[in-house]
LORO-939709 format. One line per field, with one value per residue (C-alpha): residue in three letters; z, x, y. Coordinates in steps of 0.25 Angstrom, whole numbers, plus 2048, in hexadecimal, padded with zeros to 3 digits. Each point is the difference from the previous one (the first is absolute). Layout:
<sites>
rest: [ala	...]
up: [Z	...]
east: [X	...]
north: [Y	...]
</sites>
This chain:
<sites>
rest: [unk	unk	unk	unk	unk	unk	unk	unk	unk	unk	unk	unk	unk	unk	unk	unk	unk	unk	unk	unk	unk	unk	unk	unk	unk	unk	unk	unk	unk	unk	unk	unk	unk	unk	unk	unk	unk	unk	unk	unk	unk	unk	unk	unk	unk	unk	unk	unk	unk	unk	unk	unk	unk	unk	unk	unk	unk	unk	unk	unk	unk	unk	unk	unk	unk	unk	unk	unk	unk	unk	unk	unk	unk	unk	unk	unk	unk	unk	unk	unk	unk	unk	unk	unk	unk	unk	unk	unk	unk	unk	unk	unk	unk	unk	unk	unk	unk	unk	unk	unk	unk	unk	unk	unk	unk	unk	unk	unk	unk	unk	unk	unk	unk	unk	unk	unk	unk	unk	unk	unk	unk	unk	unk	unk	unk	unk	unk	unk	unk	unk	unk	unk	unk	unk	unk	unk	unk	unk	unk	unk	unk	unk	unk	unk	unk	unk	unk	unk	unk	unk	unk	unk	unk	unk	unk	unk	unk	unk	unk	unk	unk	unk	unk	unk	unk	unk	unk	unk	unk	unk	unk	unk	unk	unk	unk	unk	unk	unk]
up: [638	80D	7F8	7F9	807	800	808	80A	80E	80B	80E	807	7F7	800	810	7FE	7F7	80A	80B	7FB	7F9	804	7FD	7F3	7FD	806	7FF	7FD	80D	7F8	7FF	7F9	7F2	7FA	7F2	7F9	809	802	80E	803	80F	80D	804	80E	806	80E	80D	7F4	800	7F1	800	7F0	7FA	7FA	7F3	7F7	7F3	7F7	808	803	80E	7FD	810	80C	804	810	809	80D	80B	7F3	801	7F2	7F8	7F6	7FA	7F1	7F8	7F8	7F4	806	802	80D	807	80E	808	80E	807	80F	80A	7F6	800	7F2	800	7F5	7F8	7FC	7F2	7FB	7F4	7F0	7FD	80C	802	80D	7FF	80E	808	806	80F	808	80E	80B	7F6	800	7F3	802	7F4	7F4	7FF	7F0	7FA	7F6	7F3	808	800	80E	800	80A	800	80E	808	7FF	7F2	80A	80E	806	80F	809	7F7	802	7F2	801	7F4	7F7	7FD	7F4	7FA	7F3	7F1	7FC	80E	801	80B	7FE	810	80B	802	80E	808	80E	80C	7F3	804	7F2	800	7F5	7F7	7FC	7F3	7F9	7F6	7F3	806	802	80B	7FD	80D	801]
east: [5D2	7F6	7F5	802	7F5	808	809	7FA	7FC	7F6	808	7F7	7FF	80F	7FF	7F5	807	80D	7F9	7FD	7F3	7F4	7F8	7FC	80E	80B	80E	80A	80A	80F	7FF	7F9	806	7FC	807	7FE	7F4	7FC	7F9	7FA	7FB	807	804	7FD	805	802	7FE	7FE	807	803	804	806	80A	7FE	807	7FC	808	800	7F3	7FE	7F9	7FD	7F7	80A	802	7FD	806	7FF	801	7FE	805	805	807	80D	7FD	803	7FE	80C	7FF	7F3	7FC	7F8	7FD	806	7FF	7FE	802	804	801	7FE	804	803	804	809	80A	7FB	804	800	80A	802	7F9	7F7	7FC	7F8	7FC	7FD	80A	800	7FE	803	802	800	800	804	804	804	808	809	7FA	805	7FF	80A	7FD	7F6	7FC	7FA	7FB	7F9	7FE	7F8	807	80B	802	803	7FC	804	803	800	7FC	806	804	805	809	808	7FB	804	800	80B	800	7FA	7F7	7FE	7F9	7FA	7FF	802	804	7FF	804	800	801	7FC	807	805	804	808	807	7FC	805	800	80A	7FC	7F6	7FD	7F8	7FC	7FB	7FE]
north: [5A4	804	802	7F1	7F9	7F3	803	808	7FA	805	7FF	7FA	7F3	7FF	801	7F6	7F8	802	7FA	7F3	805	7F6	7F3	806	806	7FB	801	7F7	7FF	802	80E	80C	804	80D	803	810	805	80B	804	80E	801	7FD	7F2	7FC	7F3	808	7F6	7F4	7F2	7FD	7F2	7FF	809	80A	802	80C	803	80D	805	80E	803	80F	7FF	7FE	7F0	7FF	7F2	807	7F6	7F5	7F2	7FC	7F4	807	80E	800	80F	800	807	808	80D	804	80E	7FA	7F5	801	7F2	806	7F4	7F5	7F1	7FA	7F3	802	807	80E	804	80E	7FF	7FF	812	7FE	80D	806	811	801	7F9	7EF	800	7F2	806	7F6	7F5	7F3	7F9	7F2	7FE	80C	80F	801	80F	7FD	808	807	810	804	810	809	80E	801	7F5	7F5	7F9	7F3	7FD	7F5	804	7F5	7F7	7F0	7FD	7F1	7FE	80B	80D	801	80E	7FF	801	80D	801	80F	808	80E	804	7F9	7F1	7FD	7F4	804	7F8	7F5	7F1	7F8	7F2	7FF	80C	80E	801	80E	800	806	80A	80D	807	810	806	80F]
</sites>
């Protein structure tokens, strides 16, 4: 429920908190964990260096989720809702998980990427009306990409000129582009 005030979260303190907090507030270094929260505004990490993981389970981000030219440990949303997510030209040191009824409105965009280890959309619903459902041109993705088990696309899924390591795997899903 949005309007539960226990699970709701300003944006800014979860990019404080993200960041590493400070001498009054600081974050543990294993990783960032956010279980069934709710978030209303943007969520700007654009040009920041994250140095945990970020793991956030059963949110909803109803404001877009920005990693432009971001430096991040693993990306976990699965099971999260998000309007979009536009992490063009970032470097996540990790595995980037997108699985499990992840669902994005917007559309996902890692354009010139680099993902060091697995891209995993297993299970995941990527939608746009007004521009791809999935971006990844030119992005490096270092391990599989892997796309299978009830991964459907609503517009474009787009790997252009993209390099993967290991194995794109899309077996099980469905793409729907007009």
């Amino acid at each position: 429920d949005p309007e539960d005030p226990e699970v709701q979260i300003r944006a800014n303190f979860l990019r404080f908190l993200s960041l590493g907090g400070d001498d009054f507030a600081p974050l543990h270094e294993s990783r960032l964990e956010l279980n069934g929260a709710y978030v209303d505004e943007d969520l700007d990490f654009s040009g920041c260096t994250v140095r945990q993981p970020l793991l956030f389970r059963r949110c909803h981000f109803a404001g877009r989720i920005f990693l432009r030219d971001a430096i991040t440990k693993s990306l976990n949303f699965s099971t999260s809702h998000v309007q979009s997510i536009d992490a063009e030209s970032a470097h996540i040191r990790g595995s980037v998980l997108l699985k499990d009824g992840f669902c994005a409105a917007g559309g996902v965009s890692f354009p010139y990427a680099t993902i060091d280890e697995m891209l995993c959309c297993s299970g995941g619903h990527l939608r746009s009306v007004r521009g791809p459902a999935f971006n990844c041109r030119g992005a490096e993705i270092n391990g599989d990409a892997d796309m299978k088990g009830g991964f459907l696309g609503e517009g474009a899924v787009i790997f252009h000129a993209a390099t993967i390591g290991g194995e794109l795997n899309c077996s099980g899903s469905a793409f729907r582009n007009r």
